[in-house]
LOBASE-386069 format. One record per residue (C-alpha): residue in three letters; x, z, y. Coordinates in Angstrom, 1 decimal, padded with zeros to 4 digits. Example, Ala and Ser with C-alpha at 12.3 -4.5 7.8 and 13.67 -1.06 7.14 Angstrom:
rest x z y
Ala 012.3 007.8 -004.5
Ser 013.7 007.1 -001.1
END
This chain:
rest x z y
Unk 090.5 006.5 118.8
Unk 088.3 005.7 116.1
Unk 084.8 007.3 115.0
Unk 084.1 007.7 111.3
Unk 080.7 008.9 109.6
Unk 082.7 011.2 106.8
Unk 081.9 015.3 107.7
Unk 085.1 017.1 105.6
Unk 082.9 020.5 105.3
Unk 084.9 023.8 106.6
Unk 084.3 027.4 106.2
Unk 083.9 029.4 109.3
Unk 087.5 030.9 109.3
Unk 089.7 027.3 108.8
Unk 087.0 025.9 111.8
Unk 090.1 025.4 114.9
Unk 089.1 026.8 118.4
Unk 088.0 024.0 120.5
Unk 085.7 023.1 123.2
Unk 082.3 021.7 122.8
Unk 081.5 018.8 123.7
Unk 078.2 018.5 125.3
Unk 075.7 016.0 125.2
Unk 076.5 014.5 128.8
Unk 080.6 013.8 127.8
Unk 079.2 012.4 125.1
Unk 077.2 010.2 126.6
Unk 080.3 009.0 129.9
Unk 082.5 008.2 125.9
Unk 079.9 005.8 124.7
Unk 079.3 004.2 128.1
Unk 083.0 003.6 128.2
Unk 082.2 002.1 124.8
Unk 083.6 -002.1 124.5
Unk 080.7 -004.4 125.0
Unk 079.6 -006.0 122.2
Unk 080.3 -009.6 123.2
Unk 084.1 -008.2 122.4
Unk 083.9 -007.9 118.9
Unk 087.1 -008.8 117.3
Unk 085.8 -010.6 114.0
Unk 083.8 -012.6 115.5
Unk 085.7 -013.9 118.3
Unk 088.8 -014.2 115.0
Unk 086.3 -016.4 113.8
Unk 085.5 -018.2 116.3
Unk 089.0 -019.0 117.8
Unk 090.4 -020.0 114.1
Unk 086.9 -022.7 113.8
Unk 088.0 -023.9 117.9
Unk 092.0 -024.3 116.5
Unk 091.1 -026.4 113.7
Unk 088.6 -028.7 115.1
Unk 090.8 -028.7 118.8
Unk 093.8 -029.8 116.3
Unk 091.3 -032.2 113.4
Unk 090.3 -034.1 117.1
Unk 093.7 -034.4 118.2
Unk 094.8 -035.5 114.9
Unk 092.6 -038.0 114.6
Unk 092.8 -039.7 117.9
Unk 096.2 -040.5 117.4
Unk 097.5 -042.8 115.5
Unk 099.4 -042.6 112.1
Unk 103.0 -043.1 112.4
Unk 104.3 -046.2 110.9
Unk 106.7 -046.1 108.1
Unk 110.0 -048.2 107.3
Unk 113.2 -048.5 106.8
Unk 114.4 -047.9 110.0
Unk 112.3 -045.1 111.1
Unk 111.2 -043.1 108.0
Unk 108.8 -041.0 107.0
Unk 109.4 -037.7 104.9
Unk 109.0 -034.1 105.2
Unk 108.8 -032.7 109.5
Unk 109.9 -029.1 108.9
Unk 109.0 -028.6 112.6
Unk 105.7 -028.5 111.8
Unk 105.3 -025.0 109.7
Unk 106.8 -022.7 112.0
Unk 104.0 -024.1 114.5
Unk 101.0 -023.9 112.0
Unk 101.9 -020.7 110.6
Unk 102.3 -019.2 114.3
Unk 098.7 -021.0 115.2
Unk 096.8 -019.8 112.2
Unk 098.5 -016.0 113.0
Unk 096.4 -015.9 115.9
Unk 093.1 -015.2 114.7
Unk 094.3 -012.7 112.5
Unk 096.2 -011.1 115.1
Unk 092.9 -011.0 116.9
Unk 090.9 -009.0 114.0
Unk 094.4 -006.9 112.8
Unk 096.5 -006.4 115.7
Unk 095.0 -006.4 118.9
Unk 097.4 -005.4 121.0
Unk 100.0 -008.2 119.3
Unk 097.1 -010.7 120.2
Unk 096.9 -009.7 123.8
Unk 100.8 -010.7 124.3
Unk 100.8 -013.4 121.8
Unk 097.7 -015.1 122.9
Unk 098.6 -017.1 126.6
Unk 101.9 -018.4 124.6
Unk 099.3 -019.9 122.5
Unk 097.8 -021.9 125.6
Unk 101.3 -023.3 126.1
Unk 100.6 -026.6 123.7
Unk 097.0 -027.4 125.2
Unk 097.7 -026.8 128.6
Unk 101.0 -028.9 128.0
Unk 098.8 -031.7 126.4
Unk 096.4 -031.5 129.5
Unk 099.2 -031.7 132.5
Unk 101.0 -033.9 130.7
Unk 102.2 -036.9 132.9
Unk 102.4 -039.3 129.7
Unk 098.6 -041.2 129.9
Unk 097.0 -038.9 126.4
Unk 093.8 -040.4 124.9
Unk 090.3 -038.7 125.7
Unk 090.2 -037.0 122.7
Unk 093.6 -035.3 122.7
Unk 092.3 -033.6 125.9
Unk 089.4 -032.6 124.6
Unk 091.1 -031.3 121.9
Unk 093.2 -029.3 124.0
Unk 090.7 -028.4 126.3
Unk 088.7 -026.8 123.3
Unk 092.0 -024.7 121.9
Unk 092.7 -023.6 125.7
Unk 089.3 -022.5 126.2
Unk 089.1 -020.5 122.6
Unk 092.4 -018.9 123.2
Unk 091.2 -017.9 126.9
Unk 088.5 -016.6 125.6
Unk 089.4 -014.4 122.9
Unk 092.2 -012.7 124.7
Unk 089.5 -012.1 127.5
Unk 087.3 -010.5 124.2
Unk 090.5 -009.0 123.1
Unk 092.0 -007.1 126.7
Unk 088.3 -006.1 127.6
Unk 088.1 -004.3 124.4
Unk 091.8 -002.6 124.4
Unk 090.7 -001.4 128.1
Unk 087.6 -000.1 126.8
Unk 088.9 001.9 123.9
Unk 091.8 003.2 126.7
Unk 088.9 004.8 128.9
Unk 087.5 006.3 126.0
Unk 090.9 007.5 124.7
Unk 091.3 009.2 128.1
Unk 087.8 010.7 128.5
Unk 088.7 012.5 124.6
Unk 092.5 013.6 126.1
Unk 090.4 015.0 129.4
Unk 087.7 017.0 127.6
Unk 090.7 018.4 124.8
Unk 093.3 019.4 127.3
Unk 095.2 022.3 125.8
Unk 093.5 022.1 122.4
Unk 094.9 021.7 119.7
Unk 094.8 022.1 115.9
Unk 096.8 020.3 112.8
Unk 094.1 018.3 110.4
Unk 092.4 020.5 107.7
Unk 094.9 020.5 104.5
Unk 091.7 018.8 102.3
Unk 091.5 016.0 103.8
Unk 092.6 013.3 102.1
Unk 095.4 011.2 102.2
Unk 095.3 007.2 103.6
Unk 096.5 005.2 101.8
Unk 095.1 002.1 103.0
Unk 098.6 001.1 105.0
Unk 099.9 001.0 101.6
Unk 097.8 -001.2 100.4
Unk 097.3 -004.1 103.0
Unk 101.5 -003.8 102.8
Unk 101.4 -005.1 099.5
Unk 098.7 -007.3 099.6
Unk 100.5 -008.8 102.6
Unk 103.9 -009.1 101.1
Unk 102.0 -011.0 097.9
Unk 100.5 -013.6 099.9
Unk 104.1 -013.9 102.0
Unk 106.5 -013.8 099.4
Unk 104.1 -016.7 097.8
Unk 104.0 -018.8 101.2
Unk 107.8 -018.5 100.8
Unk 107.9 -019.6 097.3
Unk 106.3 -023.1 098.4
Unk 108.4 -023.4 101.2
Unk 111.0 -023.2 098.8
Unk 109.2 -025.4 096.2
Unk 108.8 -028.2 098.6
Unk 112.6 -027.5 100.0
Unk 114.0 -028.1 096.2
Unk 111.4 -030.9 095.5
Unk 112.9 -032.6 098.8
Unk 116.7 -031.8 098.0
Unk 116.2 -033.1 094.6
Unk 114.2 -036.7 095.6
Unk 116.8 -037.0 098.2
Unk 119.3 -036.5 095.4
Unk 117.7 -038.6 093.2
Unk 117.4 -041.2 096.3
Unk 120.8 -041.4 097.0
Unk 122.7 -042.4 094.0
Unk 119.6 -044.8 093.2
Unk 119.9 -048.8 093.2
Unk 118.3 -050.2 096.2
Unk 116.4 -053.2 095.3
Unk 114.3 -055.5 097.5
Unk 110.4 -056.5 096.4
Unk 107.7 -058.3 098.0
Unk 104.4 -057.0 098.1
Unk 101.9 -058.3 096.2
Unk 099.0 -055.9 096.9
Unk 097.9 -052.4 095.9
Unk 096.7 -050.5 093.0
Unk 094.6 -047.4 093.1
Unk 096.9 -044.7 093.0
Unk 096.7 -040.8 090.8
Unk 095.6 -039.1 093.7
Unk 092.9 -041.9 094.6
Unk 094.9 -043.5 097.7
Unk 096.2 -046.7 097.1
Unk 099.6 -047.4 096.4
Unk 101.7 -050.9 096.5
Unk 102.1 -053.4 094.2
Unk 105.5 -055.2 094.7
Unk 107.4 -058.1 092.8
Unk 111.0 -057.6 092.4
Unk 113.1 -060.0 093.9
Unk 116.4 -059.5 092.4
Unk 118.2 -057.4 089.7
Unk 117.6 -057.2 086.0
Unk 113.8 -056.4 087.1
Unk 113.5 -059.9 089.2
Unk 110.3 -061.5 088.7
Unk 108.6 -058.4 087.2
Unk 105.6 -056.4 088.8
Unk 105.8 -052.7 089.6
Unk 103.3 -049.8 091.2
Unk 105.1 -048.0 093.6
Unk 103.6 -044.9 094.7
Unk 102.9 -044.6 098.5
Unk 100.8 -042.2 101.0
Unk 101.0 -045.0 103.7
Unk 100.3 -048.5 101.7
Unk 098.6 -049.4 104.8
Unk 102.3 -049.7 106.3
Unk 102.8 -052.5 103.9
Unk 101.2 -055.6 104.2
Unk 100.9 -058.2 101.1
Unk 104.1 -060.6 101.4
Unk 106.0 -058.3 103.5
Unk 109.9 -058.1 101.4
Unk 110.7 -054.0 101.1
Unk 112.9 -051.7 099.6
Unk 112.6 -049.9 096.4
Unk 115.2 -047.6 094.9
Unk 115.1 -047.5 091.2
Unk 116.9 -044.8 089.2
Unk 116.2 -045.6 085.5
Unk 112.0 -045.5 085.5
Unk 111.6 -043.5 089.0
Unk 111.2 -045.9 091.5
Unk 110.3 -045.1 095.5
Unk 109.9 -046.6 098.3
Unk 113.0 -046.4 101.1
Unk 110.5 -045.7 103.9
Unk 108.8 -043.0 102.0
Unk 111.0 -039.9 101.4
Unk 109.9 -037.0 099.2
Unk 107.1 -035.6 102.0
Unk 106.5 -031.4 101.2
Unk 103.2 -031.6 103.7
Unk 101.0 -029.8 100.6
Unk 103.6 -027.2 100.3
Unk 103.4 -026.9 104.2
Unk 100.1 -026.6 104.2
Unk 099.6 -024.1 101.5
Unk 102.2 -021.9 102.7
Unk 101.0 -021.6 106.1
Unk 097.7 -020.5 104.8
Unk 099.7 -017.7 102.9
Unk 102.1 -016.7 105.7
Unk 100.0 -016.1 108.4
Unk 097.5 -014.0 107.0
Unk 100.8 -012.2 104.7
Unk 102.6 -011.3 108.1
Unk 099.5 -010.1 109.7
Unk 098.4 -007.8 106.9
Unk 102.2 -006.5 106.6
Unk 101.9 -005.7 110.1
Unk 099.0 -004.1 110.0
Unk 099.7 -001.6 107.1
Unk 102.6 -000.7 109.4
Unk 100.4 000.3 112.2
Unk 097.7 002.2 110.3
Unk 101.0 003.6 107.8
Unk 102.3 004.8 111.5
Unk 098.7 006.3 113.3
Unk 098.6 008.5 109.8
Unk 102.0 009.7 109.9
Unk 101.0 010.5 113.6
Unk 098.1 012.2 112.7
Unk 100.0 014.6 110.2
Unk 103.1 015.0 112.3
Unk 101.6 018.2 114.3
Unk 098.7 019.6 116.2
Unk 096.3 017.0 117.5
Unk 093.1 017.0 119.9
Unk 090.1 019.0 118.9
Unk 086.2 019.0 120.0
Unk 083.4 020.6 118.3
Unk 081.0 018.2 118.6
Unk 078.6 019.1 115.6
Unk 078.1 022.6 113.9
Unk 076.1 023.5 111.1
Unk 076.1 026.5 108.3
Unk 078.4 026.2 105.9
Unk 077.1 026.0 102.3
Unk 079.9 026.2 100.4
Unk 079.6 022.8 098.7
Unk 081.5 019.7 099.2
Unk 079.0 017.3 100.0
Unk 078.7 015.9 103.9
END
């Protein structure tokens, strides 16, 4: 049940029979009333800061994996599915409450996990767990607490309207907010999906490319500063038409590559790349993720506010009179 501060004005002949409802049922609704420690944009807020700094410790703690030949590097697909469902939460929270309260304790499954874990973690990984598990606890204590609270005050409206009943005045206007977050939701998704594809193709295509190019071994001569500012890796070839000649390879890990080590480079005409350094689609990862989650939570909640109007319109519903003043004839409030 929601309040709202909009009066739609009615003449003395459309007003429905109803009870009234006096001063001291007014008063058992509002005590019923959440508290505000439970206030869902906050605590959305809240739990998103707690995930990204639990997972920016964690992150950091842990080493960067190593790339070669062997054991390459390149796109980890695993990983969107897992940030898109993360980042979902606190929008749950703030949009769709009662999603939250299920979805919420799976969330403390990779925290808790990283806490019992019988493999020796680093100090900060626990912490970092620690700090998700204690945001997700929290907000779905903010969130139940709430959902109870607006149940009690549900029933205290159904006990003082029992056998009342009216449809809604024909003036009032139409929602169409469900409409509205619908498509604003299926923008943002349909766009998440569109870099998800992006960095699908880009990967397809560099694997491609990778595949029918000529492997040629180089030894590292240093590193250059790269487009993006990181430093990529200067190598020497050591065979091929290109032997003796110097080449900038791009890299995100030139770390991995220490001056004299001998590596692979596979040349296709001017494109040249580094064996241990597949195509990686991390930006498009990252940028879809922040368009997916808060696409799927809008989506579903234009469904649920598309559904409580349709249920509002589809017959009779619950009626007080809890303020009554003459009626002017205007429009206003």
């Amino acid at each position: 049940m929601t309040m709202s501060t909009d009066a739609v004005p009615l003449p003395p002949g459309e007003a429905p029979a109803a009870p009234v409802w006096s001063s001291k049922d007014a008063a058992r609704w509002c005590a019923a009333a959440p508290p505000p420690w439970t206030r869902l944009g906050a605590h959305a807020l809240v739990l998103a800061v707690v995930l990204i700094g639990g997972l920016v410790i964690m992150g950091v703690s842990e080493p960067d994996p190593v790339c070669s030949e062997r054991d390459p590097c390149g796109t980890d697909w695993e990983v969107l599915p897992f940030a898109t469902a993360l980042l979902f939460l606190p929008y749950a929270v703030l949009w769709l409450p009662s999603l939250a309260r299920v979805l919420l304790p799976f969330g403390l499954v990779l925290p808790v996990a990283a806490m019992v874990a019988p493999v020796r973690l680093s100090a900060a990984v626990v912490g970092g767990a620690a700090v998700m598990a204690l945001g997700l606890a929290v907000a779905w204590c903010a969130v139940h607490v709430r959902l109870r609270a607006r149940g009690r005050q549900r029933a205290l409206h159904e006990e003082a309207t029992v056998g009342h009943r009216a449809p809604l005045p024909r003036r009032l206007p139409r929602f169409r907010g469900g409409l509205v977050r619908i498509i604003t939701g299926s923008l943002l998704f349909l766009s998440g999906g569109s870099l998800v594809l992006w960095g699908v193709g880009a990967q397809s295509a560099s694997d491609a490319r990778g595949a029918r190019a000529e492997p040629v071994s180089a030894v590292v001569l240093g590193y250059a500063e790269g487009g993006d500012g990181d430093p990529d890796v200067r190598v020497e070839f050591l065979e091929g038409p290109y032997a003796g000649e110097a080449r900038t390879v791009g890299s995100g890990n030139a770390d991995d590559y220490p001056v004299a080590r001998t590596v692979t480079v596979l040349m296709d005409g001017t494109w040249l790349r580094l064996r241990a350094e597949p195509y990686d689609a991390v930006p498009q990862q990252l940028m879809s993720a922040l368009l997916l989650a808060p696409g799927a939570a809008l989506i579903g909640r234009g469904f649920v506010v598309n559904s409580r109007a349709r249920a509002l319109r589809s017959g009779p519903q619950p009626v007080l009179h809890v303020a009554v003043w003459p009626w002017t004839g205007g429009t206003g409030r």
